[in-house]
N, C-alpha and C positions, 0 to 999 in steps of 0.2 A: 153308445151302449153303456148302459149304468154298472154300478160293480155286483147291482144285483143279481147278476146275468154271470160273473163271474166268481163263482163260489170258493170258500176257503177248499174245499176239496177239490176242486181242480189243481190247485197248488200242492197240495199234500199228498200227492198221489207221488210214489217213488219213480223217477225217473234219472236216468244215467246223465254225469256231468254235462257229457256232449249235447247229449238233447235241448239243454236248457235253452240256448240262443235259437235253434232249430224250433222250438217250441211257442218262444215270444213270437219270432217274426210270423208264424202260422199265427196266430192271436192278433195280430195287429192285420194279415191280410183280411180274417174274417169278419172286422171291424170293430176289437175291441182299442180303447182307446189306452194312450200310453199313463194315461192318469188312472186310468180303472187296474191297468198293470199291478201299477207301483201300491197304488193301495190296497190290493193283494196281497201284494209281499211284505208289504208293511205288516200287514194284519199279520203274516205267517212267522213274522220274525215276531212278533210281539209273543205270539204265544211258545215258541222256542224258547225268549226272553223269559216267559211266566216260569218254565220249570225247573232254573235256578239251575244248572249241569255245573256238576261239580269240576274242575278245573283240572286239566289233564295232567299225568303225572311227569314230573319231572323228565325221568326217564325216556318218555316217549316224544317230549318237546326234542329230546336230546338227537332222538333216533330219526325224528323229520326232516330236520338242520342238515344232519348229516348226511341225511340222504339225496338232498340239492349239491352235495362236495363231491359224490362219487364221479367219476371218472367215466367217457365213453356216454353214447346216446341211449343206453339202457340202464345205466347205474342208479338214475334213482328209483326205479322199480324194484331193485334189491331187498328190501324188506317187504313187501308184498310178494314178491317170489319165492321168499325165503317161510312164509309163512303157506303160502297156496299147496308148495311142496312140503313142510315139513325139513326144512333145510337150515343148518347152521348159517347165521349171515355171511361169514366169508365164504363156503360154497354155491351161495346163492349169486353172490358179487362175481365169484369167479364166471359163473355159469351166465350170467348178461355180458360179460366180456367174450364168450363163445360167438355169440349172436354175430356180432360183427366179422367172425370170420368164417369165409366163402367157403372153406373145406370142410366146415364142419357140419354141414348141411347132406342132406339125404336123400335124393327124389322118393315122392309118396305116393301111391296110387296113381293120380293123374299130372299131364301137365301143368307145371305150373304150382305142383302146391311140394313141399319140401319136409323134412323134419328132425329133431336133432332130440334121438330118447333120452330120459331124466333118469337118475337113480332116486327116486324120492325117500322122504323121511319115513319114520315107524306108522304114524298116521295114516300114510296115504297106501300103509301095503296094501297089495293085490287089486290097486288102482292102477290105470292107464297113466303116465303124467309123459306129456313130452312138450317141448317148443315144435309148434306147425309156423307156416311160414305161406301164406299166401299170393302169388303174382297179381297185379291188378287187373280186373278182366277173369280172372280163373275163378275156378268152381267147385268150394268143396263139396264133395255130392251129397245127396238128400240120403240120409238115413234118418234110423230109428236110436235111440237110447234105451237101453236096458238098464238104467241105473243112473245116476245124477250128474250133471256136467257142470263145471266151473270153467269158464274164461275171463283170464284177464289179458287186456291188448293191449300189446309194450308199443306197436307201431302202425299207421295207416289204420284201415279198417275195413268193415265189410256190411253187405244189407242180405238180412234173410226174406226172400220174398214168399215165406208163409209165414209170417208174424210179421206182420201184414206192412211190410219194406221196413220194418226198423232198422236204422244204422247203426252200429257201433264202433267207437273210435278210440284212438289212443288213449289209455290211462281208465276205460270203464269195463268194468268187469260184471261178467252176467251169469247165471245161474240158469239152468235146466235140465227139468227134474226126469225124471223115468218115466218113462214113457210117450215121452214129446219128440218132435220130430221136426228136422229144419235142412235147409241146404244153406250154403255160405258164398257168398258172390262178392270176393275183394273189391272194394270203391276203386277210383281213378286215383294214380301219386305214387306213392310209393307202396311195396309190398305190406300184406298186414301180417303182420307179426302177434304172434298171441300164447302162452301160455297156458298148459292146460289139462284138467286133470278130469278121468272119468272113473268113478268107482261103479265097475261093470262093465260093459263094452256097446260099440254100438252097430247095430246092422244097416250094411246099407243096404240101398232099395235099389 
């Protein structure tokens, strides 16, 4: 297969960290070649390369570093949690060190799926924000969104099989807007653990 067959928007299409490898190997089953790949990516990184991105600031180099030191299997999610809720960083830090303990969990609706509610920041008032916690095998049920959803997944993960079997996994965060509709099917491993904020509520079906 030539790379003409593989256009620069196949690559430029936004897709979540995890998919990436998920995505080649699908590419290479259907026959493209691993040279038509790379000069793809080649191509996508060159014009990333054209737009000259100004250099990030001090500050936030600082806040990344720091964030591979925290402490516990959920600590470098601290500043993205800290941000999704609206939360000072050391409540947000504290609040990942929750996670890891058993009692602080809350059975939710169905078997197998858990929850532990957030006080969130000014931002997020009169939004939903809590840590869910899904068992593998278990089933968040199918509802509706009245208003827009954020997840970001600290752990494991899940496939919605109406958007049409996407996985999502540790460390990617998805967005879903009002009026979309999905059910949630934890993957095999460990529980999926996700963060998550809904401004509006959602019905289920």
């Amino acid at each position: 297969m030539s790379d003409s067959n593989l256009g620069l928007e196949d690559l430029l299409q936004r897709r979540l960290p995890s998919a990436v490898s998920r995505d080649d190997a699908s590419l290479a089953e259907s026959g493209v070649a691993d040279a038509d790949l790379a000069g793809t990516k080649d191509a996508v990184a060159a014009v990333g390369l054209a737009t000259s991105p100004a250099a990030p600031p001090a500050a936030l180099r600082e806040r990344l570093l720091a964030s591979r030191e925290r402490p516990g299997r959920y600590g470098i999610f601290a500043d993205r949690v800290a941000r999704l809720f609206d939360l000072p960083l050391a409540d947000a830090e504290a609040l990942m060190g929750r996670i890891e303990s058993p009692s602080e969990w809350t059975a939710f609706l169905v078997d197998g799926l858990e929850m532990i509610p957030v006080m969130a920041g000014p931002s997020c008032a009169g939004a939903v924000a809590t840590l869910v916690r899904i068992q593998p095998g278990a089933t968040f049920p199918d509802h509706a969104h009245r208003g827009d959803e954020t997840m970001l997944v600290l752990d494991g993960g899940f496939r919605e099989p109406a958007v049409g079997g996407e996985e999502v996994w540790r460390g990617d965060e998805v967005f879903r807007g009002d009026g979309t509709e999905h059910a949630l099917v934890a993957l095999p491993g460990v529980p999926c653990v996700a963060a998550v904020v809904i401004f509006g509520h959602a019905d289920l079906r």
